[in-house]
C-alpha positions as CSV (number, residue, x, y, z in Angstrom):
1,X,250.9,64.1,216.7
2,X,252.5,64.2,220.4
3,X,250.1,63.7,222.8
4,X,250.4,67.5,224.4
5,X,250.1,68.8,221.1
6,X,247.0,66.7,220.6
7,X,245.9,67.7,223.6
8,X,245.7,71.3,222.8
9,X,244.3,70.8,219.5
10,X,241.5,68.9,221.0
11,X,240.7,72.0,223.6
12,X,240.5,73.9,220.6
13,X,238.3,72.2,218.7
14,X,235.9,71.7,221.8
15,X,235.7,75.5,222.0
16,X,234.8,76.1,218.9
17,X,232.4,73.1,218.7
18,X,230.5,74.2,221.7
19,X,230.2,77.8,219.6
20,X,228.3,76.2,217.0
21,X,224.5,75.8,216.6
22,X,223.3,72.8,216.8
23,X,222.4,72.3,213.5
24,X,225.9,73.2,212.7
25,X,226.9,70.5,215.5
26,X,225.1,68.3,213.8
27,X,226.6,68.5,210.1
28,X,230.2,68.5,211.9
29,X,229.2,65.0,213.4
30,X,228.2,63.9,210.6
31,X,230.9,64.7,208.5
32,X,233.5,63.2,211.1
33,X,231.5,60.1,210.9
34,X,232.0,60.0,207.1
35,X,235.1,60.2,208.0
36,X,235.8,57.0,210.5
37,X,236.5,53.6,209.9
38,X,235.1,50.4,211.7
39,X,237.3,50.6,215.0
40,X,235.6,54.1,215.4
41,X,232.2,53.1,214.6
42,X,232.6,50.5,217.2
43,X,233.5,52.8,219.4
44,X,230.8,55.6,218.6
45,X,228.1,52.5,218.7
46,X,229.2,50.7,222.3
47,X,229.4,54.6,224.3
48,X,226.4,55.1,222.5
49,X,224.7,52.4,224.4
50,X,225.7,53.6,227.5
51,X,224.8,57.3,227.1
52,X,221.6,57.3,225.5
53,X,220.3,53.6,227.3
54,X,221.1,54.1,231.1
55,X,219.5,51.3,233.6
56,X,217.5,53.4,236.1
57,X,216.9,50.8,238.2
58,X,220.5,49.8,238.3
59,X,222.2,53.3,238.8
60,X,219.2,54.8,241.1
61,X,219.5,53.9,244.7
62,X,216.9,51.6,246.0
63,X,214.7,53.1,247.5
64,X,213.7,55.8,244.7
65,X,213.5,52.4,242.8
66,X,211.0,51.4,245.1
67,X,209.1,54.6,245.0
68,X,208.8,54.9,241.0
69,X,207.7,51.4,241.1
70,X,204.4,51.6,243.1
71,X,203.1,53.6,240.1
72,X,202.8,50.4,237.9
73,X,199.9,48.0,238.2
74,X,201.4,44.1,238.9
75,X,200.9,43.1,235.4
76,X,203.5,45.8,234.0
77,X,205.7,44.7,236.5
78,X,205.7,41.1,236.1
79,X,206.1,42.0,232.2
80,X,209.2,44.2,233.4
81,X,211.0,41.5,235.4
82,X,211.5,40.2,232.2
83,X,214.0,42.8,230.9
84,X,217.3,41.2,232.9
85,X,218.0,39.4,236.1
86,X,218.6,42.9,237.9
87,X,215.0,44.2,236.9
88,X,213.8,40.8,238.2
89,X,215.9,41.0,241.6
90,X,214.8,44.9,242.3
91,X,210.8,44.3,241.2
92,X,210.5,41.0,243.3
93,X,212.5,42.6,246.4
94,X,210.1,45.1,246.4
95,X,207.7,44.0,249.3
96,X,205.2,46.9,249.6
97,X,204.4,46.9,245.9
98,X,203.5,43.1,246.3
99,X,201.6,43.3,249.5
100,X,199.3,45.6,248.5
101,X,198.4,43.6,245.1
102,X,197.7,40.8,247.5
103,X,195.8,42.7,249.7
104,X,193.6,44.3,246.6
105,X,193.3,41.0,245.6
106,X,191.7,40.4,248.9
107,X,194.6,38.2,250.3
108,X,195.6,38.0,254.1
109,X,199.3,39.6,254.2
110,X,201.3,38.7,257.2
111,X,203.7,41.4,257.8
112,X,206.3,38.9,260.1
113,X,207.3,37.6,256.9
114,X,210.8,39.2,256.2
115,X,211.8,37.8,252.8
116,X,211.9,40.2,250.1
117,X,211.2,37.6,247.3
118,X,208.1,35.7,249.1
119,X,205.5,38.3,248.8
120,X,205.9,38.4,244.5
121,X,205.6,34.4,244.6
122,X,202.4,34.7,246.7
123,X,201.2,37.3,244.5
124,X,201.5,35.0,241.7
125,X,199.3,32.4,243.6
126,X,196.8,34.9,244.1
127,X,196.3,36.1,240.3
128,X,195.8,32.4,239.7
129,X,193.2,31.6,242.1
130,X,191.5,35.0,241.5
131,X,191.3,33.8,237.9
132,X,190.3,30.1,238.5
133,X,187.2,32.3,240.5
134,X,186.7,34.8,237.8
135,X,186.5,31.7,235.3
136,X,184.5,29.7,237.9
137,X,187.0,26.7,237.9
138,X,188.2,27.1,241.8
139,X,186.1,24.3,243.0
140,X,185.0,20.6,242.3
141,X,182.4,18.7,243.6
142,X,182.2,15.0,245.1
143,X,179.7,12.8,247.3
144,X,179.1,11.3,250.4
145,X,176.3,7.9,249.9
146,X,175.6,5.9,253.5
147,X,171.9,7.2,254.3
148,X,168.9,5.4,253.6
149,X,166.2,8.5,253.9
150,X,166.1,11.9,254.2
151,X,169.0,13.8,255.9
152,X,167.8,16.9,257.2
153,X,170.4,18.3,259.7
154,X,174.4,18.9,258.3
155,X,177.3,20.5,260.8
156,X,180.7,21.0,259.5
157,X,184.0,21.2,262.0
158,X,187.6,21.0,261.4
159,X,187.4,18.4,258.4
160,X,185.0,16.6,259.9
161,X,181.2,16.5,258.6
162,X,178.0,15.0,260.8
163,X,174.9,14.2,258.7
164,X,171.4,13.4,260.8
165,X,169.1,11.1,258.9
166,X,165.0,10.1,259.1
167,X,166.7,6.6,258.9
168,X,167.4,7.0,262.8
169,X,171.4,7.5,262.5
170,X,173.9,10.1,262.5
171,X,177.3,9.9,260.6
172,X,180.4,11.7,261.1
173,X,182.7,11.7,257.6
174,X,186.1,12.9,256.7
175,X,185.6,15.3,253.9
176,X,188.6,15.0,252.1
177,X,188.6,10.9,252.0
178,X,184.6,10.5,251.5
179,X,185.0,8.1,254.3
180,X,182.6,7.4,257.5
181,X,184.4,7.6,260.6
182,X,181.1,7.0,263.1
183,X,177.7,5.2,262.4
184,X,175.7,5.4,265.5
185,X,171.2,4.9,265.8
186,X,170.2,8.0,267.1
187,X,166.4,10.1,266.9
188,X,164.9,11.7,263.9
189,X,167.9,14.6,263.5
190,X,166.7,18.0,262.9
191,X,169.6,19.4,263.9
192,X,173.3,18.4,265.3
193,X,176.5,19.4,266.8
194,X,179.9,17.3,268.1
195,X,182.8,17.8,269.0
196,X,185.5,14.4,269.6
197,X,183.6,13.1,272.5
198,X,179.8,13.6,271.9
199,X,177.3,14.7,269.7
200,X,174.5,16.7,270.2
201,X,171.2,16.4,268.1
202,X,167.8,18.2,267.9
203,X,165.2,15.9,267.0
204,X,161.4,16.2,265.4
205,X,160.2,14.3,268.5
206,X,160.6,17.7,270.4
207,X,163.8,16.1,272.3
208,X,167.2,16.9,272.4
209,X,170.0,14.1,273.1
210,X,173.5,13.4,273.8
211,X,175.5,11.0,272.7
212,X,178.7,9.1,272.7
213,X,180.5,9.1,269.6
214,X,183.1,6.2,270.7
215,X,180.1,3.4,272.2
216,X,176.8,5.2,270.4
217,X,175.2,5.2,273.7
218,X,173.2,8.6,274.9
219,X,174.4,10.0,277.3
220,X,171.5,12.6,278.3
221,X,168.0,13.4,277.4
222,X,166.3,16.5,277.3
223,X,162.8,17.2,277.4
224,X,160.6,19.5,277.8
225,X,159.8,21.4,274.2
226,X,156.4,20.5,272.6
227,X,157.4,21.0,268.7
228,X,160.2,20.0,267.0
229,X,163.8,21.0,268.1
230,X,165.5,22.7,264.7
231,X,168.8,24.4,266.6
232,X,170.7,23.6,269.2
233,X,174.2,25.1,270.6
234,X,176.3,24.2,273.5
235,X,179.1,25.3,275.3
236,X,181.4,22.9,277.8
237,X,182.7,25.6,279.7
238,X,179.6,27.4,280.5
239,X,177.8,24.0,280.9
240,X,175.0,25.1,279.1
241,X,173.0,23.8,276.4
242,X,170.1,25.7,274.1
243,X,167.8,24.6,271.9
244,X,165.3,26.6,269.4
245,X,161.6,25.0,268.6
246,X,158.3,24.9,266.6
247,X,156.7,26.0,270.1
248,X,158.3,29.2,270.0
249,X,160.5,29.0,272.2
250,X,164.1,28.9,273.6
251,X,165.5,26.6,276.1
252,X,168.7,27.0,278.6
253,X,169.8,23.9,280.1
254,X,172.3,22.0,282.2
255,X,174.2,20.2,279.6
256,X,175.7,17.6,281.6
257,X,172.4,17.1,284.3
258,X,169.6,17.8,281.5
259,X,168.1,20.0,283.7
260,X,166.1,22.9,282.3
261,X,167.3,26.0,283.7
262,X,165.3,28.8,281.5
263,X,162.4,28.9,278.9
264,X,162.6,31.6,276.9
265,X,159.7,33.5,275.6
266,X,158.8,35.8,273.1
267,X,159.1,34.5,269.3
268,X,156.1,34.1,267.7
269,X,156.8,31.9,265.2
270,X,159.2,28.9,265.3
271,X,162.9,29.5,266.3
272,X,165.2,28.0,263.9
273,X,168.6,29.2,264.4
274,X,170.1,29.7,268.3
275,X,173.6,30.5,268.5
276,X,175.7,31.1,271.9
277,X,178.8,33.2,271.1
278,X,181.2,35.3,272.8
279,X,180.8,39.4,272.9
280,X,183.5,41.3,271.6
281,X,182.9,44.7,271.7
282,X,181.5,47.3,274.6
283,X,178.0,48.5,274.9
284,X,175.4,49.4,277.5
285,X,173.8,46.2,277.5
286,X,177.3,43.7,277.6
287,X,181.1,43.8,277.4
288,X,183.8,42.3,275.9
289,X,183.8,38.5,277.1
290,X,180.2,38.0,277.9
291,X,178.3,34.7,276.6
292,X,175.6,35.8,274.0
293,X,172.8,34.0,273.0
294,X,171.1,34.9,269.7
295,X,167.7,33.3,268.7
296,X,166.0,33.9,265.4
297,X,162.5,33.3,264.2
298,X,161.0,33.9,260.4
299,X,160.6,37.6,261.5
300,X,163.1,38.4,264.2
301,X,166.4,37.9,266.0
302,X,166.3,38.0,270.1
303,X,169.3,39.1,271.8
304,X,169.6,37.7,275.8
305,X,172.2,37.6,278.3
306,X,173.8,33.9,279.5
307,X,174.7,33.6,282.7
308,X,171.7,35.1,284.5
309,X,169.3,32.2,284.0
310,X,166.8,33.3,286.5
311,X,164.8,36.0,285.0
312,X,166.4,36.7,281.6
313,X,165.2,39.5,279.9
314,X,165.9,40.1,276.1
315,X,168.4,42.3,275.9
316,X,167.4,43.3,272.0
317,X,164.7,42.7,269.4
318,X,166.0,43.2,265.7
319,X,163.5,43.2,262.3
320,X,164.2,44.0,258.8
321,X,160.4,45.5,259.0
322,X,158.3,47.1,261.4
323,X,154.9,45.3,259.9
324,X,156.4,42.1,259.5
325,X,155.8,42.0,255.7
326,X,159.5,40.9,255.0
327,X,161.2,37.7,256.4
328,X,164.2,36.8,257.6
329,X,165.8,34.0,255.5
330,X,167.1,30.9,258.5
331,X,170.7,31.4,258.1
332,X,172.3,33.6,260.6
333,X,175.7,35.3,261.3
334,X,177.4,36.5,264.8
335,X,181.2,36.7,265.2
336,X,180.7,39.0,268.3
337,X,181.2,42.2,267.0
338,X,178.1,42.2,263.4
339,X,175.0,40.4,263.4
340,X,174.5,39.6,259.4
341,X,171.3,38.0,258.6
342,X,169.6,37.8,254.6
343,X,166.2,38.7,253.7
344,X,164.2,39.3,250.3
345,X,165.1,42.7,251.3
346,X,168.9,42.1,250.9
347,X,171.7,41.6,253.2
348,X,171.3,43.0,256.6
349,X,174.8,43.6,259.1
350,X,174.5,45.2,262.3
351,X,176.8,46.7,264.3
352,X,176.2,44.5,268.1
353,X,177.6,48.0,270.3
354,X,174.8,50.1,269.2
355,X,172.6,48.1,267.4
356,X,172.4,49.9,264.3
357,X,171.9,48.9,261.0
358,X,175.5,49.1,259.4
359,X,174.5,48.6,255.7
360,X,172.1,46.7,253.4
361,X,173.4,45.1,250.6
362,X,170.8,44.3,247.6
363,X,173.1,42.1,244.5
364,X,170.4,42.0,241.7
365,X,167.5,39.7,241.8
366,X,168.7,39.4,245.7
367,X,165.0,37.8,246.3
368,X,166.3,34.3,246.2
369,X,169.5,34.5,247.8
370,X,170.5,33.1,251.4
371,X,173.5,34.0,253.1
372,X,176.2,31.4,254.0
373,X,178.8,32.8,255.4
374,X,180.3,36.1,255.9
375,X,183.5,37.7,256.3
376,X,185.9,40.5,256.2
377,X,186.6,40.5,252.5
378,X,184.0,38.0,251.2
379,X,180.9,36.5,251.5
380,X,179.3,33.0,250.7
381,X,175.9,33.1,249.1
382,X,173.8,30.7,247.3
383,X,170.7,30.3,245.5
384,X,168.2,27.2,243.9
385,X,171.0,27.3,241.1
386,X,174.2,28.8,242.2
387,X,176.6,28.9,244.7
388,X,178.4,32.7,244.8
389,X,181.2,34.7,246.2
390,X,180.8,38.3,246.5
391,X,183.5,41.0,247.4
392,X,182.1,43.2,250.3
393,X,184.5,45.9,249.3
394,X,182.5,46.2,245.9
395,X,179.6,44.7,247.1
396,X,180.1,42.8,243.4
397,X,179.7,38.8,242.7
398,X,182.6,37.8,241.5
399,X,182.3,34.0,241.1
400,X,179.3,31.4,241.4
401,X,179.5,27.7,240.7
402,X,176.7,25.9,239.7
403,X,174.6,23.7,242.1
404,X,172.1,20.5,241.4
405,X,168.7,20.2,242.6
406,X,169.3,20.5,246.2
407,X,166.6,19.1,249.0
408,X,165.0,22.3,250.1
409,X,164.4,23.6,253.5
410,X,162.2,26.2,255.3
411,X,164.5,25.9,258.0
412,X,167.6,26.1,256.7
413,X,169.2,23.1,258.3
414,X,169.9,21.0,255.2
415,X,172.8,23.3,253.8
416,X,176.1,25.1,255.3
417,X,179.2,26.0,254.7
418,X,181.9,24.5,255.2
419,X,185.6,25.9,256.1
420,X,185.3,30.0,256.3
421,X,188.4,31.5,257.5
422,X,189.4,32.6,253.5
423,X,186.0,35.0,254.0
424,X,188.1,37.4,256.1
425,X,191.0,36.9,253.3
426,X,192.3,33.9,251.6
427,X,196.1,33.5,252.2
428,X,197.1,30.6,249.8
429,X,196.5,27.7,252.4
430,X,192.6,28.4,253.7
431,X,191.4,28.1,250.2
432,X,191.3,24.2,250.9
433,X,188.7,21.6,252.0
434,X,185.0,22.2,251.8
435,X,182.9,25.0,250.7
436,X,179.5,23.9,250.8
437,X,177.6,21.1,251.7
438,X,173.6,20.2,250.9
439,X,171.4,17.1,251.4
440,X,169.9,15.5,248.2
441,X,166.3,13.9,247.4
442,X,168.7,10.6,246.6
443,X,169.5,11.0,250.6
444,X,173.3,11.2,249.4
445,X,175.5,14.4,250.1
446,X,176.4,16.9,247.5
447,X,179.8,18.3,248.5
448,X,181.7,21.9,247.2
449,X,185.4,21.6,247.5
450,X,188.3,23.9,246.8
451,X,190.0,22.9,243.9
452,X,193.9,22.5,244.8
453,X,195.9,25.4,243.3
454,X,197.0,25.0,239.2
């Protein structure tokens, strides 16, 4: 048949084909299918593909791609990045889907990253250390042996851990090596702080000393307190040092003279945490940028000004209970903008502009619980048994790792944590280092570590 003859037979029989019902269009394929040969089923079959099996993803432009993804969990979409290299290219190039499964996942996202395909690969780090938490295989444990008797007071910086000992010694260890760096005599330690020149220590012969890491000789003495010393902070620029003792009270000094330049009363039992801290937030009482000091005793935190010496007044008196039935457990923490403190009560955060009690927090059998550390996203908890996490967005426990018969302490000095920046997100390289650190009847260390990632 010519081809213009063919071509008018064909508009016929599209006229009357569209005519028909489609049952009728139907039986008419069929029957011209009966008809065909192989070249023709080939045909039919590879247009067939095309017409009825279109790639969305493909034809749509990319950003309606984008949009019909955010409807899928992460799971479905890592399941449909297997379909063919372009589902894989669109579904990883799709940032905002990625960042906020990181973020849900309670991941820090830092939004200067441009490339499309690095917030899928740090998704995938973050389901596997959520899960390695979930199964409660995140961490491992190791120990530091060097002591002779009882170490009583722990501080943790920068790698770097300093252990004070009844054997008269302090001793500053790399974490990740298990080595000691410094070995120097010292006072019975209740408490201690360094920094790479000197360490400070609180003692339980109602002292407080400075001392030179490099030679081990003491630089200062301070006394003046008539119980033992169990906290002590200290800040270079300010030139001040505090200490917190069995007498109740709170001492400002000179910290390179000695010299005492406030005593500080009001607690009516013994002061075991003080902690000197910037302000960050506006109030009546302070602004941004002012030095805080914060003292707690087994019923109460005191809030005073630093920097007015001479007649310092308490700027704030906070309690979990008017009558003083419920205590406050020793651990205690201030980033300058929430006081968050545990009692049998629960966990207690405060807001430092107004005051105010932000929320309590009670997990189940909360009773036995001390606070370790807390954060934007998460918080570090313990108990005689367990070491937890616990999502502050749920207010849910959502790992724990077993702990051994830790050397207990009224006090609270004998524990910490250890590296806390992943509490206000973990972003795939501050989930490293140490978690948690307690002193053992055997005098030896018992050390929580991050597990590196699978």
């Amino acid at each position: 048949m010519e081809k213009k003859d063919f071509e008018a037979w064909l508009d016929n029989i599209s006229i009357a084909f569209l005519s028909l019902t489609d049952l009728q269009k139907n039986e008419t394929l069929d029957h011209l299918i009966s008809l065909s040969g192989a070249v023709q089923l080939r045909h039919l079959s590879n247009n067939l593909e095309i017409l009825l099996k279109r790639d969305f993803l493909k034809l749509l432009p990319l950003e309606l791609s984008f949009y019909l993804l955010k409807w899928l969990d992460p799971q479905t979409l890592l399941t449909c990045c297997l379909v063919s290299k372009q589902w894989n290219k669109v579904i990883s190039a799709c940032t905002e889907v990625w960042q906020t499964a990181c973020k849900n996942l309670g991941w820090q996202i830092d939004d200067s990253v441009q490339d499309p395909l690095h917030w899928k690969k740090v998704y995938l780090k973050a389901i596997l250390r959520m899960k390695q938490l979930k199964d409660h295989e995140a961490f491992e444990t190791s120990s530091l042996i060097g002591h002779s008797a009882r170490v009583y007071a722990l501080y943790y910086k920068d790698g770097l851990l300093c252990t004070g000992s009844d054997d008269l010694s302090a001793k500053l260890w790399d974490v990740s090596t298990g080595q000691c760096i410094y070995g120097i005599q010292t006072h019975t330690c209740a408490a201690v702080k360094f920094d790479e020149q000197k360490l400070v220590t609180g003692s339980f012969d109602n002292t407080v000393a400075c001392w030179e890491w490099s030679s081990g000789a003491k630089t200062q003495h301070f006394r003046g307190h008539t119980g033992a010393v169990f906290s002590v902070d200290y800040n270079d620029e300010l030139d001040i040092l505090v200490s917190g003792s069995a007498d109740f009270t709170v001492k400002v000094w000179a910290l390179s003279t000695g010299t005492c330049l406030n005593t500080l009363t009001g607690h009516t039992e013994w002061v075991t945490k003080v902690l000197l801290q910037k302000c960050k937030v506006k109030s009546l009482m302070h602004s941004p940028g002012d030095y805080i000091l914060l003292s707690a005793d087994k019923y109460e935190i005191k809030i005073w000004p630093i920097g007015r010496e001479i007649n310092c007044k308490c700027l704030r008196t906070l309690s979990v209970s008017e009558d003083r039935s419920i205590s406050l457990q020793p651990r205690l923490h201030f980033d300058g903008k929430y006081i968050v403190c545990s009692s049998a009560l629960g966990l207690y955060q405060w807001d430092f502009a107004s005051y105010d009690i932000l929320r309590v927090i009670k997990p189940p059998d909360f009773s036995n619980v001390s606070l370790l550390g807390f954060g934007e996203i998460f918080a570090l908890l313990f108990d005689n048994r367990y070491l937890y996490i616990m999502d502050l967005r749920t207010e849910k426990l959502i790992s724990r790792w077993p702990l051994p018969e830790y050397r207990k302490s009224k006090r609270g000095s004998s524990f910490l944590a250890g590296e806390m920046s992943w509490l206000n997100g973990l972003n795939g390289q501050n989930d490293t280092g140490l978690v948690f650190a307690t002193s053992m009847p055997d005098h030896s260390i018992h050390l929580v570590l991050w597990k590196e990632h699978g």
